[in-house]
N, C-alpha and C positions, 0 to 999 in steps of 0.2 A: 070656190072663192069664199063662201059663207065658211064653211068648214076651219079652211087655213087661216081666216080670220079670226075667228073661237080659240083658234090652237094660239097663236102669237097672243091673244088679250089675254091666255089660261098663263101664258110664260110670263108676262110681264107682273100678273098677280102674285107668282109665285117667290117673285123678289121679294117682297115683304110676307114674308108667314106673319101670321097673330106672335107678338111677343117676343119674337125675333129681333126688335131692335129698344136701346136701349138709348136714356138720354146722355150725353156726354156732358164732364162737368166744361163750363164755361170760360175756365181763368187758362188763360194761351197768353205767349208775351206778342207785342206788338212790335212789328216792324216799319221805321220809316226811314225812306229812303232821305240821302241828304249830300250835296255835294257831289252833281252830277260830271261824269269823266266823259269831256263831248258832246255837243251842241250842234245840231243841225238844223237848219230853214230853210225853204226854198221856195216860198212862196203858196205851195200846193193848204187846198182849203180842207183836204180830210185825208186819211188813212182808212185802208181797210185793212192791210193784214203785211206782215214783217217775216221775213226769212234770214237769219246769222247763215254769213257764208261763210265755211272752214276758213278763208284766208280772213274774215274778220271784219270783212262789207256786208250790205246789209240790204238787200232786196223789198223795193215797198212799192206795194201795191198801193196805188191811189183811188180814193171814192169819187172826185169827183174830172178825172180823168184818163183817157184808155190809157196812158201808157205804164209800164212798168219801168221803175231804173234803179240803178245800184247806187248806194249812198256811203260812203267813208265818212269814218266821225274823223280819223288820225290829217285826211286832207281838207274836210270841210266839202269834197268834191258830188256831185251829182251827176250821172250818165245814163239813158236811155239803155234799155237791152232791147235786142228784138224792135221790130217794128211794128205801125198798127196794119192791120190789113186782112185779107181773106186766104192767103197763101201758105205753105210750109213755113211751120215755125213763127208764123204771126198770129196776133190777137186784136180784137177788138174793145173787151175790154175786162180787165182782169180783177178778180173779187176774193180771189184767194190765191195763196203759195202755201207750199207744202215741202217739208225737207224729206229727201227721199235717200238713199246711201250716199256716203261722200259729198260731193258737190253737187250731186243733180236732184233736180228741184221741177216739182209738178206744180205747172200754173193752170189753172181754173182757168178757160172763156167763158161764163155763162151765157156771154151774148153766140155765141155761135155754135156751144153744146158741144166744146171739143176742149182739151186740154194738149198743153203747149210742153215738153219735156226737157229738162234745160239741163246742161253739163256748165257748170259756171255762170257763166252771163253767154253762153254761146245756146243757143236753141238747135236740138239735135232732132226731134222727132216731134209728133203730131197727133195725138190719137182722138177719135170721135167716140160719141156718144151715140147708141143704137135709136135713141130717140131725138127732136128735136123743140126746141121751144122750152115753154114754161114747164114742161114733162120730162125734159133730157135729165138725165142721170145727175146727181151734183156730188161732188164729193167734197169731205168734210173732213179728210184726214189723211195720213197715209205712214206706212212704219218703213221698215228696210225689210222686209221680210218679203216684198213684194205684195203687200195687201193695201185697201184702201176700203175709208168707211163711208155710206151711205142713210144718211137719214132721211128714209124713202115716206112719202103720204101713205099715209094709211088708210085712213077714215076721214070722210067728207060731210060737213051738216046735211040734213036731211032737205031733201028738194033742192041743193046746190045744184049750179049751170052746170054744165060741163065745161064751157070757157074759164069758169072758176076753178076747177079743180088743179089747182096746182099747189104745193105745198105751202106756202105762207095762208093760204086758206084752212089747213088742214086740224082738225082735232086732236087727231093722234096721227104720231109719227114708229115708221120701225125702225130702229139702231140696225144698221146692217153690214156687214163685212163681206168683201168681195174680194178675190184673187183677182187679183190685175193681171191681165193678157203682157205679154211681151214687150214693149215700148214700140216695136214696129208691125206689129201682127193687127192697128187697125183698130177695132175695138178697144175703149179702155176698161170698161169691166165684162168681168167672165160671167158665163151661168152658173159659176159655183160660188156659191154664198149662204150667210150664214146668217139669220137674226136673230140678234142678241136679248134682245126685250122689245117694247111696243111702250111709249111716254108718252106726254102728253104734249100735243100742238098749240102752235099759237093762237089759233083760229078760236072765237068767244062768240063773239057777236059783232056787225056794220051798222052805223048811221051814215045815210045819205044827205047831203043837204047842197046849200046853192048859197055861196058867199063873195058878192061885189058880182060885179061884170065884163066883159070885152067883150069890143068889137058888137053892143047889143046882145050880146048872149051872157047869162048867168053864168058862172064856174061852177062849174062840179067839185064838190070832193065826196071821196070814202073817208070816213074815219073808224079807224080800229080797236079793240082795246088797248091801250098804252099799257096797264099792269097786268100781262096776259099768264106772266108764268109760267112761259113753254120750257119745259123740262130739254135737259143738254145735254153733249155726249162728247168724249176727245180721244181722239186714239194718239198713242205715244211710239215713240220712235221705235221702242223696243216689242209692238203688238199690243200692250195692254192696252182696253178700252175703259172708260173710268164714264158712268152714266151716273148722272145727276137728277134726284127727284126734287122737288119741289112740297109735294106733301103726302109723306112728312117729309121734311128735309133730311134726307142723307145722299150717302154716296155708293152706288155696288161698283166693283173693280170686278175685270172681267179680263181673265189671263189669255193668252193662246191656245195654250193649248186645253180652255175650256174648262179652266176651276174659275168659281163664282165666291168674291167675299162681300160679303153685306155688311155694308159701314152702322157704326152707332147712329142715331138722331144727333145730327148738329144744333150747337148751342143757337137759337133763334127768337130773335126777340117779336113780341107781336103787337108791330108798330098799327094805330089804327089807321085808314085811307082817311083824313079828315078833309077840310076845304082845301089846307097848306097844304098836304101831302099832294093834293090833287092838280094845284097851278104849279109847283113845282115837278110834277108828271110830264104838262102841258108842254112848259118851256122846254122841257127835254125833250120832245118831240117834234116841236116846231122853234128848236136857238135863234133864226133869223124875226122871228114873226112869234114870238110867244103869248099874245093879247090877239092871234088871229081867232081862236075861238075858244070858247066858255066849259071849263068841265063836263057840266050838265048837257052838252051836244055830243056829247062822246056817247059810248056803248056805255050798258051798266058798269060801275067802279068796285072792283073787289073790297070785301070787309078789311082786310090788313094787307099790309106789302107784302109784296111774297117776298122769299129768299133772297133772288133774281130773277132779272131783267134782260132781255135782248135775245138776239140768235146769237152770240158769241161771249156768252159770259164764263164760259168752262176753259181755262185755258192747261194747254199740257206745258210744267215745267221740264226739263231736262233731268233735273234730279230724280225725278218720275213723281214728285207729286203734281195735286190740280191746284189752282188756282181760279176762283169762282168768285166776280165781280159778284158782291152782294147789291141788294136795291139801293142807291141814294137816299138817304133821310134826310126829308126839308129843314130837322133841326139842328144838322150836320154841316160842316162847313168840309167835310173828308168824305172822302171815299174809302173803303173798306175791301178787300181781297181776302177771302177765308184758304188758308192753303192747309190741304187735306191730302195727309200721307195712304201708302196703299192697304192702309189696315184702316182707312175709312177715318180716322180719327182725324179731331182738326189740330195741325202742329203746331201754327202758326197764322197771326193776321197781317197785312201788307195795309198800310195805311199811305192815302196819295190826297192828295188835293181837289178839291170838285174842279177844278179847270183841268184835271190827266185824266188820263186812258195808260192803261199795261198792256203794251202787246206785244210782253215776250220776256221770259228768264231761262238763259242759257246757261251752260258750266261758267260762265265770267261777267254775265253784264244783266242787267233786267234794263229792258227798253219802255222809257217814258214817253207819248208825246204829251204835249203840254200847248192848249192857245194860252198866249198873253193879252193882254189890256189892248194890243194893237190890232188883237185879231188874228195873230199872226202864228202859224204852228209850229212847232218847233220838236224834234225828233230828239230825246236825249238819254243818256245811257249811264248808268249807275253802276257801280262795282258789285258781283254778286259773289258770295253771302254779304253781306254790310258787314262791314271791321268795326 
């Protein structure tokens, strides 16, 4: 285990040679989107992740409840797929979608460690995870080639529980690609796989503390780092994996069939963490309740913003390049997208409003959502490329 361990940290080093990477100039035109084609709401309080169906609907997973459904922008209409439950073909509750050949579509359970295989909005098969719980297999992507990618824990802080160790804990992570079993053979990943590099985890540091009470009893919370900088990964329809460092900032592209391109250093500005930068962290972390607790109760605050933020800031466009939600700047009233071609360079920036989220540019639409003033979210879709 020490061994194979040494070998995966020697490959991820080996992405950056001394010298190897160079700074890219700065000047890219800017993209903003404007005069949205379709408008969707339906009440639902968050999104986790969006799926374009060949016929043109639009598959959205919700955060803050189990069910998955199909959404038309051309009817305005919303429909339930699949049902919630323990059974063939059902879920509990679903945290990703993945397009997989044609119309069939890999949904993520994380709550039950199995994945849901869909032809349309019709659920054909069922496949399980060899493990179960917070340890079960996750997947993170998947191409038409029959593969799927895994970014598995690696490395645990020193004296971690064992109840802990489960990935959002973790240091480092390994990029890992697995041949997907059959869609009815049972298993969804194989023991054949491959990893790609070893990044770095969200995992920094915890504060513990005790805020208000119920019922006589203190509340608990954990708090984590919010600018943690966990390095990101996306696999694209056609197998390439596109891995995202953090520092220094670039990008390696990583083919199928096994050639490696090391992107230039991205142009990055090095905003410092001050007080602002710091309550404007906070409220992103806690939207409902952003005065619940004080910078200074958090884990130590990195020297400057990183790049990016979140478990899902690398997203794969269709054209094949990435698209890489950069951090929010408190003196920013915009949000920033770096979209970076597969020669690593950056081609283009996507400029949205601090009240969007991008989650998703197809051959013909990039998908917005957007709260308004009401609170209210709304799913909206843009013409792609911009005319």
């Amino acid at each position: 285990m020490l061994r194979s361990r040494r070998v995966l940290l020697a490959l991820s080093a080996l992405l950056v040679p001394g010298g190897a990477l160079v700074a890219q100039d700065a000047r890219v035109p800017t993209i903003i989107l404007r005069g949205s084609v379709g408008r969707l709401v339906d009440g639902f309080s968050g999104i986790r992740a969006i799926r374009e169906l060949p016929d043109g609907r639009v598959l959205v997973s919700l955060s803050s409840d189990p069910h998955l459904v199909v959404a038309d922008h051309q009817t305005g209409s919303f429909e339930q797929v699949g049902s919630v439950g323990s059974g063939p073909g059902e879920y509990r509750g679903v945290t990703a979608v993945f397009a997989l050949s044609g119309d069939s579509t890999l949904v993520l359970d994380a709550q039950q460690a199995r994945w849901v295989i869909l032809s349309g909005t019709k659920p054909v098969a069922t496949l399980r995870s060899r493990t179960r719980g917070m340890w079960a297999e996750m997947v993170d992507g998947a191409d038409t080639l029959g593969r799927v990618l895994e970014l598995a824990a690696q490395r645990y802080p020193a004296g971690s529980h064992p109840a802990e160790r489960y990935r959002q804990n973790a240091e480092s992570l390994a990029v890992v690609v697995h041949r997907r079993s059959g869609p009815r053979t049972g298993d969804a990943l194989s023991v054949r796989s491959d990893t790609l590099a070893v990044i770095r985890g969200a995992f920094r540091e915890v504060r513990r503390l005790t805020h208000g009470s119920y019922g006589g009893a203190g509340i608990r919370y954990t708090l984590y780092t919010i600018l943690d900088g966990a390095e990101q990964a996306a696999m694209f329809a056609d197998g390439w994996v596109a891995v995202v460092h953090a520092s220094p900032y670039h990008v390696v592209w990583h083919a199928p069939d096994g050639r490696r391109t090391i992107g230039p250093l991205l142009p990055f500005e090095r905003v410092p963490v001050d007080e602002t930068q710091k309550l404007a962290a906070v409220a992103r972390d806690w939207p409902k309740s952003p005065t619940l607790f004080k910078p200074e109760e958090y884990p130590p605050w990195p020297r400057i913003l990183p790049p990016f933020e979140g478990s899902r800031a690398a997203i794969a466009m269709s054209d094949g390049r990435l698209a890489i939600r950069r951090t929010p700047d408190a003196r920013s009233k915009a949000i920033y997208y770096d979209l970076v071609d597969r020669s690593g360079r950056l081609s283009a920036r996507l400029q949205i409003r601090e009240n969007e989220q991008l989650f998703g540019i197809t051959g013909r639409w990039a998908y917005v959502a957007r709260r308004d003033q009401d609170d209210l979210l709304w799913l909206e879709r843009y013409s792609w490329p911009p005319s």
